[in-house]
C-alpha positions in Angstrom: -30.6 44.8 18.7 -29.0 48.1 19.4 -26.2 46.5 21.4 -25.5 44.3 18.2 -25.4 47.4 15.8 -23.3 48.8 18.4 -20.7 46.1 18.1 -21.0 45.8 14.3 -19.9 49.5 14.4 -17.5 48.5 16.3 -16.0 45.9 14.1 -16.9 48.0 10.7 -14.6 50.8 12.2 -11.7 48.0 13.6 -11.9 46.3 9.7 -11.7 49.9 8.2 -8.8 50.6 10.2 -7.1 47.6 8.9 -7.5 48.3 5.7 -6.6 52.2 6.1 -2.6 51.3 5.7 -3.5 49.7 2.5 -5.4 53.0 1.3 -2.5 55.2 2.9 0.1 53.1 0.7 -1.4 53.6 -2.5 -2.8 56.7 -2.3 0.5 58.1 -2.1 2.2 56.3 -4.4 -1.0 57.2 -7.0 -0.1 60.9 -5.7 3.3 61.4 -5.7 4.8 58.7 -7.9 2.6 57.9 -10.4 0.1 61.5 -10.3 -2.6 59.6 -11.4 -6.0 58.5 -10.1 -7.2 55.5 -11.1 -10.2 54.9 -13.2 -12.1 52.6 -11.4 -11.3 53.8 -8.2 -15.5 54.8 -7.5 -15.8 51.3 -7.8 -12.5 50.0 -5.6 -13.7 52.0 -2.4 -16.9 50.8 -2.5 -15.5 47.2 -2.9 -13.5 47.9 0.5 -16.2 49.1 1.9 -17.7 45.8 1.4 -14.4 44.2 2.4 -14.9 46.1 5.8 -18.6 45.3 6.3 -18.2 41.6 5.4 -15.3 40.9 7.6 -17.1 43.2 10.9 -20.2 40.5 9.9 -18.0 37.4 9.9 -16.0 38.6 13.4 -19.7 38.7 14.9 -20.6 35.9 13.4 -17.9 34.1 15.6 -17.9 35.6 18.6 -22.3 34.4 18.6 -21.1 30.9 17.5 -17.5 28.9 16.5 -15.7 31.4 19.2 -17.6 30.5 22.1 -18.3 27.2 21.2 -15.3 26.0 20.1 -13.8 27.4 23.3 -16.6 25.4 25.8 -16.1 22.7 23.9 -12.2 22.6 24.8 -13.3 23.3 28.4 -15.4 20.2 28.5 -12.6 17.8 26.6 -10.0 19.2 29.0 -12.1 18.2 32.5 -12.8 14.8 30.9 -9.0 14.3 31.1 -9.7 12.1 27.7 -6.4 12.5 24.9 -8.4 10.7 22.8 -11.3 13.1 22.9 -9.0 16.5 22.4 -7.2 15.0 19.5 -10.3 13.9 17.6 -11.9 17.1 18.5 -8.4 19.0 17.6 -8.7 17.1 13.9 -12.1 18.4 13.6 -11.9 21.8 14.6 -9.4 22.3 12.1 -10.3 20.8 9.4 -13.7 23.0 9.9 -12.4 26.1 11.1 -9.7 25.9 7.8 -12.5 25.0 4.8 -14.3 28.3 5.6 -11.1 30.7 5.8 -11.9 33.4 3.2 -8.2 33.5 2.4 -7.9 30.2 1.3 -11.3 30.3 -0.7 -9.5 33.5 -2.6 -6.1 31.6 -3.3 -8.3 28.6 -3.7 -10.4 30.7 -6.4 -7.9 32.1 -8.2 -5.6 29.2 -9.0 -8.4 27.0 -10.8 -9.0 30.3 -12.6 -5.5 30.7 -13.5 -4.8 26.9 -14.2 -8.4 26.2 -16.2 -9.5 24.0 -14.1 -6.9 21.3 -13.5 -6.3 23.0 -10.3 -9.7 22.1 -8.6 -10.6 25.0 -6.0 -12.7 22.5 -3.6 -10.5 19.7 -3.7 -7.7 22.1 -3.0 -9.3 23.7 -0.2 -10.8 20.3 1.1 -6.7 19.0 1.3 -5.5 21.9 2.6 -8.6 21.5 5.7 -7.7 17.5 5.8 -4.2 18.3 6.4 -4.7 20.8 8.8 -7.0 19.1 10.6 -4.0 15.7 10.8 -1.3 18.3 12.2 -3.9 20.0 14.7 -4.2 16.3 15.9 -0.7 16.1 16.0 -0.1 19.2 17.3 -2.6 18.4 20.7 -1.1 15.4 21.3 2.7 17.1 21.1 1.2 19.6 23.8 -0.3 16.5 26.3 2.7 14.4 25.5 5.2 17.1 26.3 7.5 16.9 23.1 9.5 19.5 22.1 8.3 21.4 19.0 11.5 21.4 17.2 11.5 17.6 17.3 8.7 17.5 14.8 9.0 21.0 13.1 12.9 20.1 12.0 12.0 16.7 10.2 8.6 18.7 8.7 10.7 21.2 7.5 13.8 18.8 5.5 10.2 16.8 3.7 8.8 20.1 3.0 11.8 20.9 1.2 12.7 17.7 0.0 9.0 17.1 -1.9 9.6 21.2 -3.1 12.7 20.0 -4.9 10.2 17.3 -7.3 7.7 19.1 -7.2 6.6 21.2 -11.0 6.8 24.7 -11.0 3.5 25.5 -11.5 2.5 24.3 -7.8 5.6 25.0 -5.6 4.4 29.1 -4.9 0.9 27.9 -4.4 1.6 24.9 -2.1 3.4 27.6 0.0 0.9 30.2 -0.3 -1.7 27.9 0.3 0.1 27.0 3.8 0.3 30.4 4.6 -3.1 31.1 4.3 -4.6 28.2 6.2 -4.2 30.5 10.0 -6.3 34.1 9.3 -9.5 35.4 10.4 -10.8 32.2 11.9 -8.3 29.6 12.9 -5.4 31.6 14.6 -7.8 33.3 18.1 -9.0 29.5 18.6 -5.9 27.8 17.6 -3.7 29.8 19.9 -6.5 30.0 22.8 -6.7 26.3 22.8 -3.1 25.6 22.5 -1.8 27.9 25.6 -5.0 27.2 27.6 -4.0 23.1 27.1 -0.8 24.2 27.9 -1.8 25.9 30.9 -4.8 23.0 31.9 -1.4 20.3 32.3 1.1 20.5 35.0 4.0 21.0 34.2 3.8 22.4 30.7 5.0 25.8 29.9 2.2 28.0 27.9 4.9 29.7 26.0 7.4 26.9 25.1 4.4 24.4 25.1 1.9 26.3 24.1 2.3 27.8 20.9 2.8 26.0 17.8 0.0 24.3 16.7 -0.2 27.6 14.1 3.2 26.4 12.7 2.1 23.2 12.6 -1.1 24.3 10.5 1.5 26.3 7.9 3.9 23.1 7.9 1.7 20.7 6.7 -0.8 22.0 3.7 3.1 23.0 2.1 3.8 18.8 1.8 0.3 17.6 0.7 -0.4 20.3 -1.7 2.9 20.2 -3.6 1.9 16.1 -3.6 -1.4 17.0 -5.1 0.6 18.7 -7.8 2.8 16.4 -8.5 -0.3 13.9 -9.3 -2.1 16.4 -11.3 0.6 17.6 -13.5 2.0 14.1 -14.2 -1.4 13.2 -15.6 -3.5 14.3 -19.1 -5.0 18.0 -19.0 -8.2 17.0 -19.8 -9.4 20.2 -19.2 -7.5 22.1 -21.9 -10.3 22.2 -24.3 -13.1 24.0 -21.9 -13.4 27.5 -21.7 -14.8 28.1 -18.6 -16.8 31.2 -18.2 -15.6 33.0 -14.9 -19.0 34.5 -14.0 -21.1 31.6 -13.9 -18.4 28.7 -13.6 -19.8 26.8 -16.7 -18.9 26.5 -20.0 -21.6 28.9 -22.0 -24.3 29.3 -20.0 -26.0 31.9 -18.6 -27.0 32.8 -15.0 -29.8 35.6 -13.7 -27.9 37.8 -11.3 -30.4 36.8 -8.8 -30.0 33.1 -9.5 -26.4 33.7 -8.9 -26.3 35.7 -5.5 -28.5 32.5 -4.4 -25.9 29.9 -5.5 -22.9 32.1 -4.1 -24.7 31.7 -0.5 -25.5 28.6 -0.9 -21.5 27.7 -2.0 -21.0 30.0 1.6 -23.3 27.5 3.4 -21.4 24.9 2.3 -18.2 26.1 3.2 -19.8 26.8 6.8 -21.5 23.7 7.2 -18.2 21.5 8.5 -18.2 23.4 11.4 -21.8 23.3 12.4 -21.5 19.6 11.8 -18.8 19.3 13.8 -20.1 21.4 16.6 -23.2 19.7 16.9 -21.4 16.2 16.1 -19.2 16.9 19.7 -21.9 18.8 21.1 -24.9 16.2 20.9 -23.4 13.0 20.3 -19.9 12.7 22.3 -20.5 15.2 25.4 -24.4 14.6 25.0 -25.0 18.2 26.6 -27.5 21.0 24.7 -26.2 23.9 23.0 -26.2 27.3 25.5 -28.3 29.4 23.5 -29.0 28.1 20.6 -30.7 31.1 19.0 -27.9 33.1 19.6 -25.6 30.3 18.2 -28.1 30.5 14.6 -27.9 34.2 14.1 -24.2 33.8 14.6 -23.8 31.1 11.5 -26.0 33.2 9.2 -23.8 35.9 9.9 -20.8 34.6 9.3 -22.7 33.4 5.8 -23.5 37.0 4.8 -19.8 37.8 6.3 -18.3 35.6 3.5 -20.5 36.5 0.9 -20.0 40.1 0.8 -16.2 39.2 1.2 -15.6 37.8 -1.9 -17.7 40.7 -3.8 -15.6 43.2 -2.3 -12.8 41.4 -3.1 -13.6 40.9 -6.6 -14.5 45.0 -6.7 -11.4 46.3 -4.6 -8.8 44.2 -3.4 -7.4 42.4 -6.2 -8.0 45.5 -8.5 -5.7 47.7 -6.5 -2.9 44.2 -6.5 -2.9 44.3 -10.5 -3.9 47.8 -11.1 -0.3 48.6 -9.0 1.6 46.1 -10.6 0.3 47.0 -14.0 1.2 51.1 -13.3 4.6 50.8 -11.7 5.8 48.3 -13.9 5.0 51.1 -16.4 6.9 53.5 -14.8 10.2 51.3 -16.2 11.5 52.3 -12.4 12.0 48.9 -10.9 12.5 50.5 -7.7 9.7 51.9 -6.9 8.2 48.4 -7.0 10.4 46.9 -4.8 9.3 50.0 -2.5 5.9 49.9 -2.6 6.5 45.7 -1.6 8.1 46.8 1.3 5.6 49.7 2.2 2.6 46.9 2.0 4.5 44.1 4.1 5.7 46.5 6.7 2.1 48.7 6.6 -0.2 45.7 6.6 1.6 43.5 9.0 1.7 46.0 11.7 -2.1 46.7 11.3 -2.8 43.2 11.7 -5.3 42.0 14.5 -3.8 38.6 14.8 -0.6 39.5 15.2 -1.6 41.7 18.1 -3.2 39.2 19.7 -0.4 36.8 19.4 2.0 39.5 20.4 -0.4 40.4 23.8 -0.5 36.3 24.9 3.3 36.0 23.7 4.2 38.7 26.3 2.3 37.8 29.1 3.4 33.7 28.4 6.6 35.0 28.8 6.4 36.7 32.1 8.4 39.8 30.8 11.2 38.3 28.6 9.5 39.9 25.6 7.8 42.9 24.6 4.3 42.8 22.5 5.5 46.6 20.7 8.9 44.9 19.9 7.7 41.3 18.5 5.4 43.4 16.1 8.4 45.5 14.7 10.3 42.1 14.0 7.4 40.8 12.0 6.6 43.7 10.1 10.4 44.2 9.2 10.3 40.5 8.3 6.8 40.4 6.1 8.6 43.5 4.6 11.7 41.8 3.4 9.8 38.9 2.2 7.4 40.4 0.1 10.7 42.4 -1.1 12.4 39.5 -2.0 9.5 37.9 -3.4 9.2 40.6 -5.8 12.3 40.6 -6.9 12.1 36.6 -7.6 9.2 37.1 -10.1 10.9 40.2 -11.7 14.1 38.6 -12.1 12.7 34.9 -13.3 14.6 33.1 -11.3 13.3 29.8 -9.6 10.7 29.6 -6.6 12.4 26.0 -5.7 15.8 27.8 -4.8 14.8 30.8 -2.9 12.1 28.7 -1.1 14.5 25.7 -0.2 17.0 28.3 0.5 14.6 30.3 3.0 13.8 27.1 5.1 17.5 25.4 5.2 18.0 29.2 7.0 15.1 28.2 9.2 16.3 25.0 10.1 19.7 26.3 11.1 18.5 29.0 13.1 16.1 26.1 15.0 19.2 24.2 16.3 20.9 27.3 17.7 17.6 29.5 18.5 17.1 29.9 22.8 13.9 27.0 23.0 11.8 28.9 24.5 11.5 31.3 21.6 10.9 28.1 18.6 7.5 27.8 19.0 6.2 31.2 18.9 8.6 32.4 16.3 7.3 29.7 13.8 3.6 30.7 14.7 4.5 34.1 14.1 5.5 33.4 10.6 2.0 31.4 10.3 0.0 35.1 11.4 1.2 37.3 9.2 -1.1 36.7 6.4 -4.4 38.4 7.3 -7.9 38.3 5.3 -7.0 42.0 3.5 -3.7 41.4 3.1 -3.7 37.7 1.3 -5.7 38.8 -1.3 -4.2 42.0 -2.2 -0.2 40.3 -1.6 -1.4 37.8 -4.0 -3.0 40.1 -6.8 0.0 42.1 -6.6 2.4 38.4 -7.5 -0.4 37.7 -10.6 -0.5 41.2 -11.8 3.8 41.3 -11.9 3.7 38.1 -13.2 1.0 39.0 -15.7 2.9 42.6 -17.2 6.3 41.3 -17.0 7.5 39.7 -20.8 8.0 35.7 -20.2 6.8 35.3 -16.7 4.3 32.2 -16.2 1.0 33.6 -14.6 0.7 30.2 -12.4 4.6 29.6 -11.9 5.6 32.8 -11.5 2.2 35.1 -9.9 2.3 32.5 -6.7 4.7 32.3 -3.7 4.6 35.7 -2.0 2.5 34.9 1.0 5.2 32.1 1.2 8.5 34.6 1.4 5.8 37.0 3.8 6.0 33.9 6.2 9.4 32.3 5.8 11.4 36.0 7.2 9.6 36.5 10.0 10.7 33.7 11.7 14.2 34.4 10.3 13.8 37.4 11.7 12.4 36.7 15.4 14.9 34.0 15.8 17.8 36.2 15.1 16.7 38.6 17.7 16.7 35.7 20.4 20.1 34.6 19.6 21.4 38.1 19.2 19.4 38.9 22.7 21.3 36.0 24.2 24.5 36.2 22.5 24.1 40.2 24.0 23.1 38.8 27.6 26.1 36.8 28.0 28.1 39.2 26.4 26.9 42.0 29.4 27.4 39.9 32.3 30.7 38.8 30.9 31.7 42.1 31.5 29.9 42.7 35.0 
């Protein structure tokens, strides 16, 4: 027990330092631009304190169960030498591992809020986890087959914006957002261990050329079928126009006990956990036939990662997504449209440079790459690049103009850059875009979009408030793959002149 609390402490701390480039943001913006403390802001830091807690439980709650699991799991497909066997258990992982990503459950929460109802929260989530689970299929097989990543990710790309340009306006920011959500918390560590260490497991693959992109693949996807899922639901009757749904108890009129309704909010976190215990134990017991190492251990890790998600979504209710709409709400006020587009910047650049995935990405990326490229100076390129986007994102929503033709416009730049990009630098730079988007700052990026969209006269709260997670993971692969060819173009350049 006390080497647990130890390691809680240590993820508590790890979580708080995340979040301290959020606090460092605003607080000086509250100080020194708008001189002003906010009202509820009691309330705000004890909701990020909860934030903290909840996100150190659901880290612990991995490593004691889907982390090592997942990860023997791979072991034992790989030593079979059965394709048939990885993909399946590549389709299930992430279908599981995606239905219980906080991030999602937040966008996923929000937009049937923010739509009434005809934007169903579990159907969205559940087609966002089917197609990830499809492209993590696709994505093993790509890896044991050897195919190059831009032969799938340049076709994916031209539907994805082919379906964007029919589909209605009130989906196209969320389709994206919802893509960029899908690789957080729990998906990206397993993801991108299993992908390099397949990579690795098969001669002649290369873990850095081969081995990354299953992450892009997971962003690619959910873009297409969600955007299809709008299409359907906006070409059909609202039939729930006419039923005020009451946001505390998620029924029309009545009344919950407090109590009653902490119960049902673990048991919707159960739930959302179960695919992956199912799955676990479906692979575990029934294909490989083999007992669970330490199943006790395994136990307390799902309940944790229960109570994890739970006290998640309360602090995110108390402090995240007040300090997105608060901001929006006081800077609009201001009448100073430049401080907004500053404090975007500060929160793209601040957050992304905090974030845990990233570094982890960055660590493997370096060592895959046997010294071609620098951890320190991939992070700087993303952070510059979630900057930019979130920027330009911003400025979209305060200008009204059309997610379809900065979106469309974005990718056509990715695709481009794909033909001409060094190959070896493809894969990771898409599944850098797909990292960038962590548990904090998703919910925050996203309040800030509904809150701008809310305060600014003639803006459509569902048309307008989505789509910055999108731009915050479109630039920085614009912006990694323009290093490589401007590191290449400089390489040839030098021994041109030797």
């Amino acid at each position: 027990m006390q080497a647990y609390l130890k390691d809680f402490q240590s993820a508590f701390i790890h979580a708080l330092r995340n979040l301290a480039p959020i606090l460092l943001v605003v607080a000086c913006f509250q100080f020194l631009i708008l001189q002003q403390i906010p009202e509820n802001a009691g309330s705000i830091l004890v909701g990020l304190l909860i934030v903290a807690a909840g996100v150190a439980l659901f880290l612990q709650g991995l490593e004691f169960s889907i982390f090592p699991v997942g990860k023997r799991l791979s072991n034992q497909f790989a030593e079979r030498g059965s394709a048939l066997l990885l993909t399946c258990f590549g389709f299930a992982i992430g279908f599981s591992a995606v239905v219980a990503e906080p991030a999602l459950i937040a966008v996923a929460k929000q937009a049937e809020e923010i739509s009434n109802g005809r934007i169903d929260g579990l159907t969205l989530r559940l087609l966002v986890a089917l197609s990830v689970g499809v492209v993590m299929a696709l994505g093993v097989f790509r890896i044991i087959a050897g195919l190059p990543l831009h032969w799938i990710i340049i076709p994916g790309y031209v539907l994805v914006v082919l379906v964007t340009y029919f589909a209605p306006g009130e989906i196209v920011g969320l389709a994206y957002d919802s893509g960029g959500v899908t690789t957080n918390i729990v998906t990206v560590p397993l993801v991108a261990a299993m992908g390099i260490g397949l990579a690795a497991s098969i001669r002649g693959r290369n873990p850095l050329q081969d081995g990354f992109g299953l992450v892009a693949l997971a962003v690619m996807v959910p873009m297409v079928s969600v955007q299809l899922y709008g299409i359907y639901v906006y070409s059909t009757p609202d039939v729930t126009s006419g039923l005020e749904l009451d946001s505390e108890t998620g029924s029309a009129g009545d009344t919950v006990s407090p109590v009653l309704k902490v119960l049902l909010d673990l048991m919707t976190m159960v739930r959302d956990v179960l695919p992956i215990i199912l799955t676990i134990l479906f692979f575990q017991y029934l294909v490989l036939r083999r007992p669970l190492a330490d199943p006790r251990r395994i136990i307390f890790g799902f309940l944790l990662v229960i109570l994890g998600l739970y006290a998640f979504v309360v602090g995110l209710k108390m402090g995240l997504f007040p300090i997105g709409t608060r901001m929006a709400e006081q800077l609009i006020g201001l009448d100073k449209i430049g401080f907004v587009y500053l404090f975007a910047f500060a929160i793209g650049f601040a957050t992304t440079m905090a974030e845990p995935a990233l570094l982890a990405i960055g660590r493997q990326a370096e060592e895959a790459a046997a010294g071609r490229l620098k951890g320190s100076v991939i992070r700087i390129l993303v952070a510059l690049g979630v900057a930019v986007g979130i920027t330009v994102g911003v400025h979209r929503i305060i200008a009204g103009d059309s997610m379809h033709h900065y979106i469309m416009a974005g990718y056509a730049v990715v695709i481009v850059l794909t033909l001409i990009t060094p190959k070896f630098i493809v894969p990771l730079a898409y599944d850098l875009g797909g990292v960038t988007t962590s548990e904090v700052t998703v919910p925050l990026v996203t309040a800030l979009g509904i809150g701008l969209a809310t305060h600014i006269e003639g803006r459509n709260v569902l048309i307008d408030g989505f789509g910055l997670i999108a731009f915050a993971s479109v630039f920085p692969i614009i912006s990694v793959m323009l290093y490589a060819i401007i590191s290449q173009l400089l390489a040839k350049h030098q021994k041109v002149t030797l």
